[in-house]
N, C-alpha and C positions, 0 to 999 in steps of 0.2 A: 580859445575855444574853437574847435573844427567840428564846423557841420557834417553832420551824417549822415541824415535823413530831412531832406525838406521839402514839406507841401506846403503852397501857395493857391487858394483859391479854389480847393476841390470838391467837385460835383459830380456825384454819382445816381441817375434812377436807372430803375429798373420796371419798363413800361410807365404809368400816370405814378409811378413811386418813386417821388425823391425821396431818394434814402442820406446823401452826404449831399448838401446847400452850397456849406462854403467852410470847406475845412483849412486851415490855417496852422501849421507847426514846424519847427525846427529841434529836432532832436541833437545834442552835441557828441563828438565824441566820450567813449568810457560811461553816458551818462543812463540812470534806468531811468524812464518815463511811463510811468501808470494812468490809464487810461478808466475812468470811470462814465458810469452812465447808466441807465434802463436797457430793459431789453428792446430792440431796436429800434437802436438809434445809431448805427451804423459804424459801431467801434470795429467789427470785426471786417466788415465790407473796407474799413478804413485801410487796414493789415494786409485784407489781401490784393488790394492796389500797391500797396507796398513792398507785394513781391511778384507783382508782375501774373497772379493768380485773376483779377481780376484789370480793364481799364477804365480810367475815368472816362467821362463826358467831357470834362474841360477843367483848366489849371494847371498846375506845374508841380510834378513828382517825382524829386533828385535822390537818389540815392546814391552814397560813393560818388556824388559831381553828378550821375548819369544819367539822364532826361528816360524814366523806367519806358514810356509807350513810344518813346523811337529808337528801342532798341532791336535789332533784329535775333530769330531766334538764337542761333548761336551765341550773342551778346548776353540773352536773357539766361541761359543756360548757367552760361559763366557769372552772370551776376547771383543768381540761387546758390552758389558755394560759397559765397559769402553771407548768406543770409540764412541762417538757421528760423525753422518755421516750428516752434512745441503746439502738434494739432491737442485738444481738450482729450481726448481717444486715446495720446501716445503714437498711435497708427503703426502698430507694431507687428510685422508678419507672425503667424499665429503656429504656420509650421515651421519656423525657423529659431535655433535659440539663442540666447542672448550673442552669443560670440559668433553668430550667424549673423543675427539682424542688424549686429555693429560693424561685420565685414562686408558687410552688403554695399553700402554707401561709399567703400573707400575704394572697392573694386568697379563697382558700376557708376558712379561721380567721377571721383578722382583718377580712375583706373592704374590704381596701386595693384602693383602683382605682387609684391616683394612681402613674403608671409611672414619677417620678421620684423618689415614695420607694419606692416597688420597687427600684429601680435602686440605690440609694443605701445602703438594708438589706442588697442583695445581697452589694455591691463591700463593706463594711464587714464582713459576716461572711467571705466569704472572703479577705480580708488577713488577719482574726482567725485563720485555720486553715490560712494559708500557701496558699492553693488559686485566686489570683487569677488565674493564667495556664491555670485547666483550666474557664474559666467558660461554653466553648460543647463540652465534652468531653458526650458519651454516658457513664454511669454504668461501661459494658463496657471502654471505654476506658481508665480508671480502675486501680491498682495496689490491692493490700490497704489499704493504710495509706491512701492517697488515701481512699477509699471510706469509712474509718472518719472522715477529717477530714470529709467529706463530709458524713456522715451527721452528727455534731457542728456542720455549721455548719449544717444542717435543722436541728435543734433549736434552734439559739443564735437563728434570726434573726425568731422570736417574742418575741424576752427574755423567756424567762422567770425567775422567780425561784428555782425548784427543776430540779434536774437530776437524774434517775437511770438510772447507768449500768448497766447488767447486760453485763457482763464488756465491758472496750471493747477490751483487745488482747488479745481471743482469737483467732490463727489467725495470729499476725505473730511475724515473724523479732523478736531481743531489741532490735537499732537503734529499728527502726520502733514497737515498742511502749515503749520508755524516751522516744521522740519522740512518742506519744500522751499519755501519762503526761504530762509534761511541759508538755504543750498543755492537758490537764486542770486541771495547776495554772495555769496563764497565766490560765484563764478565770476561773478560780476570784476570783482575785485584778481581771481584770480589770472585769470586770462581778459581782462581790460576789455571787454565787450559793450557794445552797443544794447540796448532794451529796449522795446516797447512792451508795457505788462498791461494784458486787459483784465480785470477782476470785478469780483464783484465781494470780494473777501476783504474788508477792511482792516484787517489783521497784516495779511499778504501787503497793503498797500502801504501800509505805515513801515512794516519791516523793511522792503524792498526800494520804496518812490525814493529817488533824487528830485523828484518833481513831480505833482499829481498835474492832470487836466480833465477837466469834465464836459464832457458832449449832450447835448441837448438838439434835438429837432436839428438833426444834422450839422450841428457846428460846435465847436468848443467854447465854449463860455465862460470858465474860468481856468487860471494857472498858479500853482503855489507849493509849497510844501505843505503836507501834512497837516502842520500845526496852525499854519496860515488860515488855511479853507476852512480846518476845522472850527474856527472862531470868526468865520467869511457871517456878516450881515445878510446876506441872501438866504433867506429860509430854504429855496428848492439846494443850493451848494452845503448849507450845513444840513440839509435834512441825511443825505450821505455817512454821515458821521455821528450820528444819533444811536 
């Protein structure tokens, strides 16, 4: 088992707001790790310490081996191409279309010139997310669930090795989000990636967790699978799962 993500001891406020106390986790390689909790309690503050979006106060946060808040920017830069970030949004350019906003990233990241592995990257991530026939669509044009494959296959077609999603079927009918879910685990599997999945879709969590954790008043406080938590003694861990 290769670590691939690990916080030790993490604290985060922001002014008299402690948001993250003492966060504690190791994520393994290939492994998804779902992330539950209420609204703020620092899941998402959690992620974006984990890409260098935000830094802590104090602790220790390895990603890839690499100590994230003493890296310099160039270090950081090249660390974000391994690390795919799925924003709740998709964050999708609005004048640009699909086979636009997926050459965006390979041109200006990676600075790929070469337009037939442009091309080649493209058609490959959108058969991966089902999205091969929406390849000259405007983002507008686009349905919910579209938008979120969308935004999924922007991420994917960097390969990176870590993925973090922060909430990915938030806003979608139960179909479209058991079909996001489900595409999550595909990649999962397909390209051997790394996860952290924040949700609040207990459908999403069962389909996708290799391992649930649950954060309370800035820290985690329990770890399990699914089935485990779900029958966890702790009224506020099984209250989750009700």
């Amino acid at each position: 088992m290769e670590a691939i993500i690990e916080l030790e001891g993490i604290q985060k406020s922001f002014g008299d707001n402690t948001v993250l106390k003492d966060v504690n986790l190791t994520v393994n390689k290939g492994e998804n790790v779902v992330v539950l909790g209420k609204s703020g309690q620092g899941k998402s503050v959690t992620i974006k310490c984990i890409v260098g979006l935000l830094t802590q106060d104090a602790g220790s946060l390895k990603v890839l081996g690499e100590e994230v808040k003493d890296l310099g920017e160039d270090e950081l830069k090249e660390l974000r191409t391994k690390v795919g970030f799925l924003f709740q949004s998709g964050a999708l350019y609005d004048s640009m279309t699909v086979k636009e906003n997926l050459a965006f990233p390979l041109q200006r990241v990676l600075k790929i010139r070469d337009e037939s592995e442009i091309s080649s990257r493209t058609m490959e991530v959108l058969e991966a997310v089902g999205l091969q026939d929406a390849i000259d669509k405007m983002p507008s044009d686009l349905s919910g669930g579209m938008r979120k494959r969308m935004g999924l296959a922007r991420t994917l077609i960097v390969r990176p090795e870590i993925i973090l999603y922060d909430e990915p079927t938030t806003g979608l009918d139960s179909i479209t989000s058991r079909e996001i879910s489900q595409l999550i685990l595909d990649i999962q599997k397909k390209y051997n990636t790394t996860s952290i999945i924040i949700t609040h879709d207990m459908s999403c969590a069962r389909i996708t967790a290799n391992r649930i954790v649950i954060m309370n008043e800035g820290k985690f406080i329990a770890e399990g699978s699914y089935e485990e938590l779900e029958k966890s003694d702790d009224e506020f861990i099984r209250s989750f799962f009700n």
